[in-house]
Every structure is written in C-alpha cells, then in structure tokens.
Backbone as a chain_set.jsonl record, in Angstrom:
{"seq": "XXXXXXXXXXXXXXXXXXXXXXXXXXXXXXXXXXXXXXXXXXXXXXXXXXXXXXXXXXXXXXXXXXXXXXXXXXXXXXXXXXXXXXXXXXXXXXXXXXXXXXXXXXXXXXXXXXXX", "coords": {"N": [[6.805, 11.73, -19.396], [4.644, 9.802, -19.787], [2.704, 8.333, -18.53], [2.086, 7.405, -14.701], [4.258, 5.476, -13.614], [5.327, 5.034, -10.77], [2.564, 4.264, -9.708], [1.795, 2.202, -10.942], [3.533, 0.412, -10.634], [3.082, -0.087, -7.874], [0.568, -1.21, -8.589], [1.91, -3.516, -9.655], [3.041, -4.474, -7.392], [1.031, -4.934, -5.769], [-0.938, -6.765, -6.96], [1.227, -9.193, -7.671], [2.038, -9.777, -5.294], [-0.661, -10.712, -4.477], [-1.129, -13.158, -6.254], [-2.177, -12.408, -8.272], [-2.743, -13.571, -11.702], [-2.006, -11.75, -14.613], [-1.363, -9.309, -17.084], [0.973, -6.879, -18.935], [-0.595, -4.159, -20.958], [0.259, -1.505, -23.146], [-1.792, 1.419, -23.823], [-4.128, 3.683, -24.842], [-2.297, 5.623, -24.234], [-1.643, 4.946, -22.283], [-1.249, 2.663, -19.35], [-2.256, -0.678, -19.303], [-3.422, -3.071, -17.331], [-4.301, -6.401, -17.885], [-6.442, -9.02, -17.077], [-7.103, -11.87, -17.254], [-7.326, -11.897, -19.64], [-9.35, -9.776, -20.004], [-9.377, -6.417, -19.623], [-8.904, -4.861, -16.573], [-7.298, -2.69, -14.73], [-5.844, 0.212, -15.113], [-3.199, 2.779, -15.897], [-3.726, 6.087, -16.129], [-1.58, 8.888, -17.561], [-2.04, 10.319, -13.899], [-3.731, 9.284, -12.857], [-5.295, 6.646, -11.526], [-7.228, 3.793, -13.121], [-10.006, 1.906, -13.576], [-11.884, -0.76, -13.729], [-14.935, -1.821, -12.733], [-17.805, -2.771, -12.94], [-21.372, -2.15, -12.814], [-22.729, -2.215, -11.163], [-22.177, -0.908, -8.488], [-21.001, 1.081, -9.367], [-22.512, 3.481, -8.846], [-22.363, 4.22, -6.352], [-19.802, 4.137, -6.173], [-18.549, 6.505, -7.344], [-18.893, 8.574, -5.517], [-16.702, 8.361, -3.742], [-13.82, 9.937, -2.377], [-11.652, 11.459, -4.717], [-12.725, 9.713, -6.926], [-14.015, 9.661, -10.201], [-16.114, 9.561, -12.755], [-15.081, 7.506, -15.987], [-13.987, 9.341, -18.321], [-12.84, 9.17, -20.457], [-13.485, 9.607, -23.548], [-14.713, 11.728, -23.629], [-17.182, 11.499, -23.23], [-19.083, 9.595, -20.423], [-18.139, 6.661, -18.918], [-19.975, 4.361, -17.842], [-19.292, 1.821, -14.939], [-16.881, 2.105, -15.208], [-13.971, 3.619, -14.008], [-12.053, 6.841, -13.045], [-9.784, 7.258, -11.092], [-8.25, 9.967, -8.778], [-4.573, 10.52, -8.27], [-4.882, 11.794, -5.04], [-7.001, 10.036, -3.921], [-6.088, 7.336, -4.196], [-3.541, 7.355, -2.329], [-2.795, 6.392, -0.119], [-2.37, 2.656, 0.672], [-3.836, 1.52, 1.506], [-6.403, 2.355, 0.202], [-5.72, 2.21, -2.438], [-5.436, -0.702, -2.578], [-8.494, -1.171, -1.628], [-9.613, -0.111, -4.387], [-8.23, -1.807, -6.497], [-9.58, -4.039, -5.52], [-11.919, -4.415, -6.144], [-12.154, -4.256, -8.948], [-10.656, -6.621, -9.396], [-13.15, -8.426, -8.573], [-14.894, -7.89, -9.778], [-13.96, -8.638, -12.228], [-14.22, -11.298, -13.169], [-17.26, -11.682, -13.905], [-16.908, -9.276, -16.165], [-16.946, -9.118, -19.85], [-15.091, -9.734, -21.891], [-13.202, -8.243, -24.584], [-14.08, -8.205, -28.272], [-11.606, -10.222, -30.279], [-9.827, -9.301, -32.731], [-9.716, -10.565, -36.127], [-6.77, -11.658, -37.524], [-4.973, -10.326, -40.828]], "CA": [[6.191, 10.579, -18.744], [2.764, 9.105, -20.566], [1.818, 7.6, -17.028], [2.809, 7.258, -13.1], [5.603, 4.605, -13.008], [5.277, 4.565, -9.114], [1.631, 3.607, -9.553], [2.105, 1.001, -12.022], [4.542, -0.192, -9.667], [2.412, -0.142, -6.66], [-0.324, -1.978, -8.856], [2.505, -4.944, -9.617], [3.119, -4.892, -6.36], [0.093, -6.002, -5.194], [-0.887, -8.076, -7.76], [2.133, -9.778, -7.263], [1.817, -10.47, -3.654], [-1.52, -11.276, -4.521], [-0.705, -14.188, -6.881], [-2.927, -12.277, -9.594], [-2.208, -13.411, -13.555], [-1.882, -10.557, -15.534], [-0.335, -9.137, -18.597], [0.501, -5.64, -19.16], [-0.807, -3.692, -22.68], [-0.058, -0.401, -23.459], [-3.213, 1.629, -24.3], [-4.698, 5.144, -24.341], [-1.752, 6.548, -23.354], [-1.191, 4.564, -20.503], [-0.775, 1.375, -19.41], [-3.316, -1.668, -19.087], [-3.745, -4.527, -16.643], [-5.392, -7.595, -17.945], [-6.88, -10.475, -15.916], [-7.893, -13.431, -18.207], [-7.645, -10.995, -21.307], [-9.823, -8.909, -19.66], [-9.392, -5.118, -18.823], [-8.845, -4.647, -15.253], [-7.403, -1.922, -14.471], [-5.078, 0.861, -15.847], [-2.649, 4.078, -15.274], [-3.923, 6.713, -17.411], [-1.333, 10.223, -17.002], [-1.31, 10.129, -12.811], [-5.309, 8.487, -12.552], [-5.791, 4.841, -11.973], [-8.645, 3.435, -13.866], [-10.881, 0.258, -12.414], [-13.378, -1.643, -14.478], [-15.438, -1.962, -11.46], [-18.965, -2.679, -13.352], [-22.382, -0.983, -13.335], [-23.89, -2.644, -9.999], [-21.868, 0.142, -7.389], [-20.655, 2.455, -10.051], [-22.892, 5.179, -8.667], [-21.829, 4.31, -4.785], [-17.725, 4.408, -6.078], [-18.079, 7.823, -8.072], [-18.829, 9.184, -4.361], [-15.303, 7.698, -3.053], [-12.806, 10.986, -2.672], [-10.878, 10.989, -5.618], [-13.111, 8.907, -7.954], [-15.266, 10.658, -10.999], [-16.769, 8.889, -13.994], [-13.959, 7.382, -16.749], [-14.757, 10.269, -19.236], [-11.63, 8.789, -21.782], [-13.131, 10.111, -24.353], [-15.755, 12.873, -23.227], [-18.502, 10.639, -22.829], [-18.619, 9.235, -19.424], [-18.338, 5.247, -19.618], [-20.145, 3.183, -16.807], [-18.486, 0.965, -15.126], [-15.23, 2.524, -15.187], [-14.159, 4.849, -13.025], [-10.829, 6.984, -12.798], [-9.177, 7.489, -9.503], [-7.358, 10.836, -8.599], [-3.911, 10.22, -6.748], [-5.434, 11.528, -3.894], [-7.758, 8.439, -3.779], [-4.735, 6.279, -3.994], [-2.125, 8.182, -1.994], [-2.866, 5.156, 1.027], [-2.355, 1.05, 0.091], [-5.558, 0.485, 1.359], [-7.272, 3.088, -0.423], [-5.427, 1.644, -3.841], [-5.997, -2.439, -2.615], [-9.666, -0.695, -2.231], [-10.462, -0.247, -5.942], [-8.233, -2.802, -6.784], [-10.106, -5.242, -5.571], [-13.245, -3.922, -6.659], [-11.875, -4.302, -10.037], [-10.778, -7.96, -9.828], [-14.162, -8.788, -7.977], [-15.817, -7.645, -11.31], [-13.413, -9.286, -13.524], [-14.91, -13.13, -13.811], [-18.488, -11.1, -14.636], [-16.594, -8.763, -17.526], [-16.814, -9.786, -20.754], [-13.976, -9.611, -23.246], [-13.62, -7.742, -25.65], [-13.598, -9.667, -29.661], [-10.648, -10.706, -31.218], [-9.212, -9.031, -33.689], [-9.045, -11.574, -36.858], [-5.609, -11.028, -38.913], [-6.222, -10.651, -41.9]], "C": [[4.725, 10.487, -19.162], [2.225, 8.857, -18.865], [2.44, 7.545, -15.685], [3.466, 5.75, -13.45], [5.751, 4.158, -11.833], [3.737, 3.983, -9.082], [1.292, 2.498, -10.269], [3.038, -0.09, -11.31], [3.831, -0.572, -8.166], [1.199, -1.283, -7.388], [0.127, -3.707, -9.637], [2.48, -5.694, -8.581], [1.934, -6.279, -5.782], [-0.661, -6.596, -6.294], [0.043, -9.356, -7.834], [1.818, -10.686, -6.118], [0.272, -11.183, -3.626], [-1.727, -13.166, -5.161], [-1.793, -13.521, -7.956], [-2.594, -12.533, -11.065], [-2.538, -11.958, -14.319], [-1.072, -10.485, -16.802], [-0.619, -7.294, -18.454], [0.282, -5.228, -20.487], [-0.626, -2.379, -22.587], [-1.471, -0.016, -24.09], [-3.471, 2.89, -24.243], [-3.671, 5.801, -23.914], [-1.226, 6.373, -22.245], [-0.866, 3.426, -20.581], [-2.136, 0.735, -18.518], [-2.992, -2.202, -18.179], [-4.564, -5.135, -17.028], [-5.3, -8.741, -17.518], [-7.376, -10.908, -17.012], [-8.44, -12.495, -18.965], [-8.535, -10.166, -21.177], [-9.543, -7.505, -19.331], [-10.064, -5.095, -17.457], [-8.864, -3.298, -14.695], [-6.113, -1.012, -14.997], [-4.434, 2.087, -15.09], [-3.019, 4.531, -16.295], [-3.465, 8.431, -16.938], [-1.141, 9.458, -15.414], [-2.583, 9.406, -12.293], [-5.151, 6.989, -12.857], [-7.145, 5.094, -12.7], [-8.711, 2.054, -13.863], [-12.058, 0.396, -13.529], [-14.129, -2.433, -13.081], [-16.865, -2.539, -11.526], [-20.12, -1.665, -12.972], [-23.062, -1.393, -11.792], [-23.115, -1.293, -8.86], [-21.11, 0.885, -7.845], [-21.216, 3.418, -9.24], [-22.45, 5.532, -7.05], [-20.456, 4.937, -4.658], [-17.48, 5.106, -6.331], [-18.599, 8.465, -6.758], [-17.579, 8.849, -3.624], [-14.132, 8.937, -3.462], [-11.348, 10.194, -4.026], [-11.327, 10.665, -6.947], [-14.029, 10.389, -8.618], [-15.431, 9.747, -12.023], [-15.753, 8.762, -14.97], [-14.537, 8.433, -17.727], [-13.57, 10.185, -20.557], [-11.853, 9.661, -22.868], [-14.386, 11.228, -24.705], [-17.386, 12.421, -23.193], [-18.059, 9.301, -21.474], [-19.034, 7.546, -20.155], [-18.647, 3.761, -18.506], [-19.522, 1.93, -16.453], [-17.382, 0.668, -15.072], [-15.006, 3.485, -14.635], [-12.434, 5.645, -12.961], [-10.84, 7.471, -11.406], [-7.883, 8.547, -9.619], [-6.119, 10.803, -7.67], [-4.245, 10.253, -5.342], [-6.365, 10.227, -3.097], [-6.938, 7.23, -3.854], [-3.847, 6.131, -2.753], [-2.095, 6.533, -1.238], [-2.352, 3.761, 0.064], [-3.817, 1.123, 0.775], [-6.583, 0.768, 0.791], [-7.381, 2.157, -1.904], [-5.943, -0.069, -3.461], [-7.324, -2.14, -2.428], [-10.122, -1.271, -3.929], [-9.467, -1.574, -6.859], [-8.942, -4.332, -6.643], [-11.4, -5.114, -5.67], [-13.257, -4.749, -8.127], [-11.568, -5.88, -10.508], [-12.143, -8.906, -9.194], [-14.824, -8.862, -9.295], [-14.981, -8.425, -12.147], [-14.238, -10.52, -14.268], [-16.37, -12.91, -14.357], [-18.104, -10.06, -15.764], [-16.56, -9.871, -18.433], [-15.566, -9.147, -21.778], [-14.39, -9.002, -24.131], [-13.534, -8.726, -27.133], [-12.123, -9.075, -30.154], [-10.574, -10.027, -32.341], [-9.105, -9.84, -34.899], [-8.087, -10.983, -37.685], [-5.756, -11.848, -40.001], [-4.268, -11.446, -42.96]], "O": [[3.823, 11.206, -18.733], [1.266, 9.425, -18.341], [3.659, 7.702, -15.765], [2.601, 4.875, -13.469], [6.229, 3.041, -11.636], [3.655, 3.058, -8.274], [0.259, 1.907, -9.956], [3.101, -1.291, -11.574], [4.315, -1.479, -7.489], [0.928, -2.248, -6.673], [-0.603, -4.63, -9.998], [2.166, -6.878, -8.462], [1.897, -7.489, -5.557], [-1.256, -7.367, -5.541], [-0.448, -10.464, -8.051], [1.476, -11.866, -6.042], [0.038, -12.103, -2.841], [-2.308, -14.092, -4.595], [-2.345, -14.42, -8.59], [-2.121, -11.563, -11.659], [-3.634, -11.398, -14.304], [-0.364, -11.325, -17.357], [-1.606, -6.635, -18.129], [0.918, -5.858, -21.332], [-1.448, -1.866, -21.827], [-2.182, -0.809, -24.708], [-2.855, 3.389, -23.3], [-3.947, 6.701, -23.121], [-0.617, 7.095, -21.456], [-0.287, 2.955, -21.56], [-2.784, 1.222, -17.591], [-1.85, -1.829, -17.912], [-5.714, -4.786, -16.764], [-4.293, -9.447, -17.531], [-8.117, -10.211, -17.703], [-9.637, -12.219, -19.054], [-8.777, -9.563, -22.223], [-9.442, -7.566, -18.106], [-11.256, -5.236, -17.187], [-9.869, -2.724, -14.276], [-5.2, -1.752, -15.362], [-4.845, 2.466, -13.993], [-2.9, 3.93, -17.363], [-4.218, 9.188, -16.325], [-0.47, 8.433, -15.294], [-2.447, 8.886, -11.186], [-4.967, 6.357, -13.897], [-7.853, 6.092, -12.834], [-7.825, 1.225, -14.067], [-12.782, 1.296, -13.955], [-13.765, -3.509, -12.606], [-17.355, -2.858, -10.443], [-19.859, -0.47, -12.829], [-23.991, -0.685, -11.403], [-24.058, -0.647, -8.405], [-20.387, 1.52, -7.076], [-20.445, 4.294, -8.849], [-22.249, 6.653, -6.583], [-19.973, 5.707, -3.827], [-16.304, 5.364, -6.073], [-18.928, 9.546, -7.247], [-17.671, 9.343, -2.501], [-13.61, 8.968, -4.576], [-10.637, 9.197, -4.147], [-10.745, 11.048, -7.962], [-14.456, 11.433, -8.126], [-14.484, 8.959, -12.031], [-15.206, 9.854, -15.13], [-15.747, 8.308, -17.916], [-13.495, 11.031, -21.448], [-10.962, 10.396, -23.293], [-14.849, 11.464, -25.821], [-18.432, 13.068, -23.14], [-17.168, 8.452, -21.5], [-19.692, 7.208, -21.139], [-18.03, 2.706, -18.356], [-19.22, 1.071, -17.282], [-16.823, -0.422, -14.95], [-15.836, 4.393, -14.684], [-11.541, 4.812, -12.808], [-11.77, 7.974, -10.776], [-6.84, 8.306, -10.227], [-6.297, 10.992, -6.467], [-4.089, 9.331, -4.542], [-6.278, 9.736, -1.971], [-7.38, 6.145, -3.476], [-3.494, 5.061, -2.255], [-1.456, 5.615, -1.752], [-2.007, 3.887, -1.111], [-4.807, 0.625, 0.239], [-7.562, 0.031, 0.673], [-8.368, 1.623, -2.41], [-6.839, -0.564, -4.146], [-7.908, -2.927, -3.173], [-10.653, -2.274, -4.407], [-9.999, -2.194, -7.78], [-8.876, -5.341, -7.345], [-12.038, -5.991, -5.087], [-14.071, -5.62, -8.434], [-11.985, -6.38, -11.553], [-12.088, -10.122, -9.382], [-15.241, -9.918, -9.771], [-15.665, -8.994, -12.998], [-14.69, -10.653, -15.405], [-16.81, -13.733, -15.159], [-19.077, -9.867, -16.493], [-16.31, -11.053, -18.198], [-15.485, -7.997, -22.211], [-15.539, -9.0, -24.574], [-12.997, -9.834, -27.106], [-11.708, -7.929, -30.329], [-11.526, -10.258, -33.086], [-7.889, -10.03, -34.943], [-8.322, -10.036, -38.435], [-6.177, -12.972, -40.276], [-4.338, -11.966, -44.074]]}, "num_chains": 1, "name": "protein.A"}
C-alpha cells in the first residue's frame, strides 16, 4: 500500500458532501487533490498533506500531529503533513481540510508543462 485508502476515502467523502471540484493525481508516492488545478491536499504513506500557506503555517505546525512537509528533506512552508493521530476525529481532518481549501483561491498554480 503506497498510501491510506481509508484516508483518501474520508477526504472524498467530505469533499463530496461538500460540493468541492476536484481531480485526483497521483504524485510522490501518494495521491493528490486538486482544486482548480491547484494542489490542495494529499495522502502521502499514512500522513495527510495541506497546502495551507505561509500566513498560520507557524500556528498549524503546533496542532498535535502536524510537523513541517519535509518531502524532500528540506522543510517546505506552507505545507504541512498531518500524523494520523491529527486526523483520527472528522473534525480534526474537516480542520485542515478546510484550512487547505481556504488557501486555495490565494495559491498559485503551478506552469504548464508545454508538449513538446
């Protein structure tokens, strides 16, 4: 198993019930959520991961559970992974979920790929 399946499932859920657009992308190992082609939020292994931005990054890496996205050994503001424990609840997880689509309409996209 690359990723949690039950939390990927819990983060349809409520997106779902939410009426959120999405798309899923594989990625890193895990699996994406993107809002209006944006990176949202992700399963990476049994850790969510929230694009949450830089304005209460340093408030949310105090939130049991949370620590700095460190993907790829350099921490990466802004992003934050979440330890099941910081999930286990729905309100914990609709928490940083909605952190994450709060920040979305202020992320910027990443560029386009041109094929060549």
């Amino acid at each position: 198993m690359a990723y949690s399946e039950l939390l990927a499932d819990r983060i349809r859920l409520h997106f779902d019930t939410h009426q959120v657009g999405y798309r899923e992308m594989k990625m890193m190992g895990g699996l994406c959520f993107m809002v209006d082609e944006k990176m949202c939020v992700g399963v990476v292994k049994e850790d969510l991961m929230a694009r949450i931005g830089t304005e209460i990054y340093d408030e949310a890496v105090k939130k049991p559970g949370a620590r700095p996205m460190d993907f790829t050994k350099r921490p990466m503001k802004g992003y934050v992974f979440v330890e099941p424990e910081g999930v286990d609840m729905d309100d914990d997880l609709s928490y940083w979920l909605e952190l994450a689509l709060a920040f979305n309409p202020l992320a910027k996209a990443s560029k386009k790929k041109k094929k060549k």
